[in-house]
N, C-alpha and C positions, 0 to 999 in steps of 0.2 A: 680472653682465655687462651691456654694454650693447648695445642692439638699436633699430634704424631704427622706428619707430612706420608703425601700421598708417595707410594713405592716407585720406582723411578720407570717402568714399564705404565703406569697410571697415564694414561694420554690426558692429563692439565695443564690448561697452559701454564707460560712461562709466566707471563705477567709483564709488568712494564719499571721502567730502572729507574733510579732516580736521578734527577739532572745532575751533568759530568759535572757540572760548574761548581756544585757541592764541594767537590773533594778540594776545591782553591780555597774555600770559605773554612772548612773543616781543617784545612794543613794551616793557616793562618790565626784561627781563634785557639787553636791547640798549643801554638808557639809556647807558649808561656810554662806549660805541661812537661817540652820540652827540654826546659834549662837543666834540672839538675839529672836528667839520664844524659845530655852533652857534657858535662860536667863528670859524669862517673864516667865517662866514655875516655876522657883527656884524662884522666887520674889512673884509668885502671887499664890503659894501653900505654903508660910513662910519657904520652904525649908532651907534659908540662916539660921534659927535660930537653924534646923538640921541638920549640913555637914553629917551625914551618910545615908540623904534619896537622897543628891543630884544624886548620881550614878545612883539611882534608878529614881528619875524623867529623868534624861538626856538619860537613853536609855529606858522611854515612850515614849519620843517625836521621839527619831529614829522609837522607833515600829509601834508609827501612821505614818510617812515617810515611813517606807518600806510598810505597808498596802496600804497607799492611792497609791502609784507606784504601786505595784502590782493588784492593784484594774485597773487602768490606763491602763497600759500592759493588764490585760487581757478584758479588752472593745476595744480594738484597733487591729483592721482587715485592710490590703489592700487586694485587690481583680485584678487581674491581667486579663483584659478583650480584645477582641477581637479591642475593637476601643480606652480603654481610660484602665487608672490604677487610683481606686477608694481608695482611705483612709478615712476610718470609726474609729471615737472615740469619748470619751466623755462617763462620768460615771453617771451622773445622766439626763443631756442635752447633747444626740444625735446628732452629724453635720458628714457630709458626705460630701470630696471632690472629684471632678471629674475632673482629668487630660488629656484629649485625647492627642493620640499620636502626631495630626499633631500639635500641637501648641507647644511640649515639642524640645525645644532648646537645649539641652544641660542634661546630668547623671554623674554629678560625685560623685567620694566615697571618702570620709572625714577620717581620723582614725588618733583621739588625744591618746597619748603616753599611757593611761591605754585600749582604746580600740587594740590597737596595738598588748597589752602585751596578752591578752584575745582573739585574731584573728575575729573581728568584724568588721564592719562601716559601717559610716552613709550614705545613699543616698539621694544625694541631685536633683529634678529635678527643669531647668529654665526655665522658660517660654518665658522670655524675656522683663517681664511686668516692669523692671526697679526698684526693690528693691529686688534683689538677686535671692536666691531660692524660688520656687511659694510654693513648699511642700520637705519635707523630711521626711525618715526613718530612726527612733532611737531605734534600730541598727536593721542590718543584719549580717549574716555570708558571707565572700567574697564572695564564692561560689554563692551566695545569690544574692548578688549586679551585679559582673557579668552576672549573668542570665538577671538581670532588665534590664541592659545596653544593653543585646544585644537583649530584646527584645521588648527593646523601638527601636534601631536603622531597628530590620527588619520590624516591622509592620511601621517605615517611609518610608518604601523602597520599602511597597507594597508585602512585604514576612509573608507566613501565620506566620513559624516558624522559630527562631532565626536560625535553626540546616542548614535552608536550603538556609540562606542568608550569613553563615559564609563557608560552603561549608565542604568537608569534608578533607581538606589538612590545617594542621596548621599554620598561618603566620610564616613564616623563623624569627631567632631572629637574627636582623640586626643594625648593627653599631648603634649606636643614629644621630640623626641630629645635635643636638647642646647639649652639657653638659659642667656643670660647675665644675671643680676642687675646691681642697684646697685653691690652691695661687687665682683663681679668686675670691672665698668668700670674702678673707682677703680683697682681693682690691677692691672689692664691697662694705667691712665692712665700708674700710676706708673714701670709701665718701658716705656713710650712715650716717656722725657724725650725733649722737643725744642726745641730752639732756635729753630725756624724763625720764629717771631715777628717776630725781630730781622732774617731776611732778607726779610720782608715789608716790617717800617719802611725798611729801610736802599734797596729797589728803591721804595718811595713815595720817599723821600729825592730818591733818584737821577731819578725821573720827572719830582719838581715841585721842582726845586732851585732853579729861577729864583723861585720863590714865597717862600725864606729868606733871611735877611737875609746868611747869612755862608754859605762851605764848611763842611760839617756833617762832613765827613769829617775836616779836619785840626786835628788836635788844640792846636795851637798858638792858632786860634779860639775853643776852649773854657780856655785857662788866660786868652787877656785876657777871656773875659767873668768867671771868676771874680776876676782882679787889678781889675775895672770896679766888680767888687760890695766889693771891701775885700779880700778874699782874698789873701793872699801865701803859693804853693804851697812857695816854698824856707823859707819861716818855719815850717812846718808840721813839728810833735814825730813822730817818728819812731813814737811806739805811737800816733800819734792814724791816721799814717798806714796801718801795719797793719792799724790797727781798721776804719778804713776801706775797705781792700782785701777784707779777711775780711768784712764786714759786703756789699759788693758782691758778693762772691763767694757768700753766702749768699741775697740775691735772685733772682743770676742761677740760681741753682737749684731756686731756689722757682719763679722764671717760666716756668724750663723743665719742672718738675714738672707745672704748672696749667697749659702749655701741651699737654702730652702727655693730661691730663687731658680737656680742653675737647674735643681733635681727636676722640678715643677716643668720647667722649657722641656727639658729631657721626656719627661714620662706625657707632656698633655698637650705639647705644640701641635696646634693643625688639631684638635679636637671637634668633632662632627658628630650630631646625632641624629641620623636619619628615619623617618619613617615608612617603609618600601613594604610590598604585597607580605618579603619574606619576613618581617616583623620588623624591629629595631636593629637599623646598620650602627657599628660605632666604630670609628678612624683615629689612630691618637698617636705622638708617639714623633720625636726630633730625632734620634740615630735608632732608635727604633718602633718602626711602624707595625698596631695593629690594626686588623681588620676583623672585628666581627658581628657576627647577625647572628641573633637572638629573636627566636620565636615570640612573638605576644603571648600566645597559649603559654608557656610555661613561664610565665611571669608568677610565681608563687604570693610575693609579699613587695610591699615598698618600703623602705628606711630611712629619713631623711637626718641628714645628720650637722650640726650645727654647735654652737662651743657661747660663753658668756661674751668674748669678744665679738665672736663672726655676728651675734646677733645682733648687737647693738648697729649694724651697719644692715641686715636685715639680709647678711651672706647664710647659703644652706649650702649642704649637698645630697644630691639624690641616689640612690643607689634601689636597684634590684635584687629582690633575692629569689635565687632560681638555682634547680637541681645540679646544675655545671655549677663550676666552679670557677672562678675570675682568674688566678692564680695560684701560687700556693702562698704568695701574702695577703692575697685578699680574697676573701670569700665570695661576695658580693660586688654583682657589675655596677660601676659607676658609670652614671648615663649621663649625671650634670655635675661637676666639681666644685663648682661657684655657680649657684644663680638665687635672685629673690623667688618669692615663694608666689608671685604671677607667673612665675615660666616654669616654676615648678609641677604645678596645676596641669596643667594640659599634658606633661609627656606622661603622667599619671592617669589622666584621662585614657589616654589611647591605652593603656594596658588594664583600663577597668575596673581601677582603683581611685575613689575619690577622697576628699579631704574631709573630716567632720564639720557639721555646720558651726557655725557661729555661735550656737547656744546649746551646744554639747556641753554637759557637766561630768567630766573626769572623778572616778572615783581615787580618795586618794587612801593609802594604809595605814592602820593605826601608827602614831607619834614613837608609839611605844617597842613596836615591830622592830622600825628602823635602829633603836638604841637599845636593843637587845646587847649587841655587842660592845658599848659600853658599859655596860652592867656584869658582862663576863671580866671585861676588864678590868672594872674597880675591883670583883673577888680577889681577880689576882696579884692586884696592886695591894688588897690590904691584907690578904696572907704574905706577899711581902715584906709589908711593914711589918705585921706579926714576927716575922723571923729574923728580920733584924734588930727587932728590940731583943726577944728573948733572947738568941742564938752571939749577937754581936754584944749584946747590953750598950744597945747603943740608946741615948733619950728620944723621944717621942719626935724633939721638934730637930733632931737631925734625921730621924726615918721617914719622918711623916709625906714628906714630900709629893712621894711616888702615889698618896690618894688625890694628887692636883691630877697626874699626866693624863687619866680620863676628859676630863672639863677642857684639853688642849682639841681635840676630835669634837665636842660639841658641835661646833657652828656647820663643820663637813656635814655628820646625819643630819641636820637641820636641811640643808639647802639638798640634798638627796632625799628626803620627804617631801620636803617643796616643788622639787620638778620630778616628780610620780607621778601617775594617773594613769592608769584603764576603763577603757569604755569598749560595751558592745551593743553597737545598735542593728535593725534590719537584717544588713545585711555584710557588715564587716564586724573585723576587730581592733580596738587600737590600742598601745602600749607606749609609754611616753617615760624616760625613764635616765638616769646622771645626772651629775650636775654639769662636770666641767665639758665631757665628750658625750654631750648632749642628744638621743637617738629616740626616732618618733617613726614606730614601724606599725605599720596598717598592711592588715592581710584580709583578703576576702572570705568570709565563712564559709564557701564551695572548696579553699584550698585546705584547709584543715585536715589535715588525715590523721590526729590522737589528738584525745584530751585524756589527761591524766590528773588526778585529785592527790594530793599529795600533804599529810602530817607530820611535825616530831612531834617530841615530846613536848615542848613551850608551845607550840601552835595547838596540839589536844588539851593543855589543860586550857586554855583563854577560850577557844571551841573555834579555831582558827583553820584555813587551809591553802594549800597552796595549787594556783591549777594552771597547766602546763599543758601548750597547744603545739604539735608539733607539725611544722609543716616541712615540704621538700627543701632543703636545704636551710633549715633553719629552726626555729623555735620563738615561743614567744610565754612571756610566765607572769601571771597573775598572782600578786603576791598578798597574803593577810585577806581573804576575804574568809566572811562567815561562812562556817560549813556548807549552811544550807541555799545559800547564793552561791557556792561555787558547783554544787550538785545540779542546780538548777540549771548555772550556764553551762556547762558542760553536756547535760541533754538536751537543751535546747542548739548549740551545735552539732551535734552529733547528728539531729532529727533534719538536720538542713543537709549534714554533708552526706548522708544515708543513701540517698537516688544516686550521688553522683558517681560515674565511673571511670576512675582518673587513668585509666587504659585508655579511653581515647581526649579526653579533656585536655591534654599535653599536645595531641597529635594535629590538634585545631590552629591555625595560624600562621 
């Protein structure tokens, strides 16, 4: 939140800066920011008509860059307080954020490949307000960030000083929980294929197209440059052109293989997941490294997530769902990216969430639920055909067609009825549900904080309903159950989650 800063007669301290090293990391990832004001800078001083002042224009525009950064840097105090940690900045307009301790979810440290090289990084605090980190610090010194961490974690704990909630014995440095190898990367790479390569070249394309000789996009530019070079595409044998199609089609697979490959090294090399006093440590990251701990207390729910292929090989992924938030691509912390469902077990265990037994029977929802929406479709598949008979007068068996494109979707709602199930036993919930991006999330009936019963009109007349569990950072939805078994479970949650008082249930671990 933001708050009016103290009057300059106000005796508060100053607070402390953040490391000088910063403004080297900050002038160097900004380069890129600054191409086209160098550029208006040599245009709009007629520099271009004297190549020997451009040198000299292009490092004023650095020198105002490094000024206003270090102008920046030095307006920029946090203050490290008793109930909250305050960040103060702004160079000519003053704003002041206030963090307190009890709302802050989550301190992790960030360190992209130049910060790495310089021993810095960024701290990032969550709040859990659902669009990432609430505030950060660009940069600190480890030393640095550490300290923030531990004493964010003691002042949630009710401890004056980090010294006295870490204790004076060092945590033992113990086996990891879960780590990911060389050979797991690779085969995590391999079913990462991605394409995304191509929409990387193709937005460079698009950015600097005035820089190529021709439209890159239309393809008729690319058959004159091949008829330029001797090429005649209609002269071309029919297996040469196959081979050729087949032979492309076998790169673009290959690119996208080594492309899923390369992302996977990047985002999960050096993968660690620890289990320490302060809950789950997790380390990841080839040019950029994270670093963070996650309370076991706020372990909301588990998500294990897994696909038709990965199974067959008996590959999952584990993920937690908790009030922070992973990033703003990913909702949920991944604690295992690849492991079988023995290794899965246990880091589930330490967060108090186990697996259903072995002769758990999943409820599944009616057949008819799921093909609802092909039943909207056919309507409007055959009010189309109705209007292109009468409207086109066109015959029956040239309109008719469009009542097949339902029966193409068939076999999809099949195998999406197929892998559904809900079950609530004792004392959790589970929800099992997709076909292809397969997800099997188990949340403990203490974390629950709404059930909501939920009708349309198709589910009031069948006497059907829908019920809707919402926990910290997530949700979970029971779909097609009869009225009066959704009324049932929903008081029967509710009567469990009633004592519990998730003001301090969070603050445990």
């Amino acid at each position: 939140m933001n708050e009016p800063l103290p009057a300059e007669d106000n005796p508060v301290a100053e607070g402390q800066r953040l490391h000088p090293l910063g403004l080297i990391v900050g002038l160097i990832t900004g380069l890129p920011q600054l191409i086209f004001p160098m550029v208006a800078a040599v245009f709009g001083t007629g520099s271009r008509d004297r190549p020997e002042l451009i040198p000299l224009v292009i490092l004023a525009v650095l020198l105002i860059s490094v000024f206003f950064r270090w102008l920046a840097w030095l307006r920029t105090h946090y203050h490290v307080g008793d109930d909250d940690i305050r960040i103060e900045r702004g160079i000519l307009s003053r704003s002041a954020r206030s963090i307190p301790y009890d709302r802050i979810q989550d301190v992790s440290v960030e360190q992209k490949l130049l910060a790495r090289l310089l021993g810095i990084g960024e701290v990032k605090f969550e709040t859990g307000g659902g669009e990432g980190e609430d505030a950060k610090l660009s940069y600190v010194s480890l030393d640095e960030a550490e300290r923030l961490r531990e004493t964010v974690r003691a002042r949630k704990a009710g401890v004056a000083t980090p010294e006295a909630s870490a204790g004076a014995v060092p945590e033992p440095d113990l086996p990891p929980v879960f780590a990911m190898d060389t050979r797991r990367l690779v085969i995590l790479g391999f079913y990462s294929f991605s394409l995304v390569i191509f929409a990387i070249l193709g937005g460079l394309a698009q950015q600097f197209d005035f820089l190529l000789p021709f439209d890159w996009w239309d393809f008729k530019n690319w058959i004159g440059i091949a008829e330029d070079n001797g090429v005649d595409i209609t002269h071309i044998d029919r297996s040469v052109q196959i081979g050729g199609a087949i032979i492309a089609l076998l790169a673009l697979t290959a690119i996208g293989f080594a492309t899923g490959i390369v992302r996977t090294f990047l985002k999960e090399y050096g993968f660690r997941l620890d289990r320490t006093a302060k809950g789950f440590r997790r380390r990841r990251g080839l040019t950029t490294l994270t670093d963070v701990v996650m309370p076991v207390a706020r372990v909301q729910a588990a998500q294990i997530e897994t696909g038709p292929i990965r199974k067959i090989n008996g590959w999952h992924a584990l993920k937690f769902v908790s009030l922070a938030q992973e990033s703003k691509d990913e909702s949920h912390h991944i604690v295992a990216p690849l492991a079988q469902m023995d290794e899965i077990a246990p880091i589930m265990a330490e967060a108090g969430i186990a697996l259903p037994s072995t002769e758990a029977q999943f409820r599944r929802a009616p057949l008819l639920w799921w093909g609802q929406g092909l039943v909207y479709l056919w309507i409007a598949m055959a009010i189309g055909t109705a209007a292109t008979i009468i409207f086109a007068d066109a015959p029956f068996s040239k309109a008719g067609w469009m009542l097949i494109i339902p029966l193409a979707f068939v076999p999809l709602v099949w195998l999406e009825w197929r892998n559904y199930g809900d079950l609530v036993d004792e004392s959790q919930i589970y929800l099992r549900e997709n076909w292809w991006n397969q997800q099997f999330s188990i949340a403990p009936q203490v974390k629950v904080q709404s059930a909501e019963v939920s009708q349309g009109p198709l589910a009031r007349l069948f006497g059907l309903a829908t019920l809707h569990f919402g926990i910290a950072g997530g949700s979970l939805r029971f779909a097609a159950l009869p009225l009066e078994d959704a009324l049932a479970v929903r008081d029967r949650i509710m009567d469990a989650v009633a004592p519990v008082d998730f003001s301090e249930i969070n603050r445990r671990g």
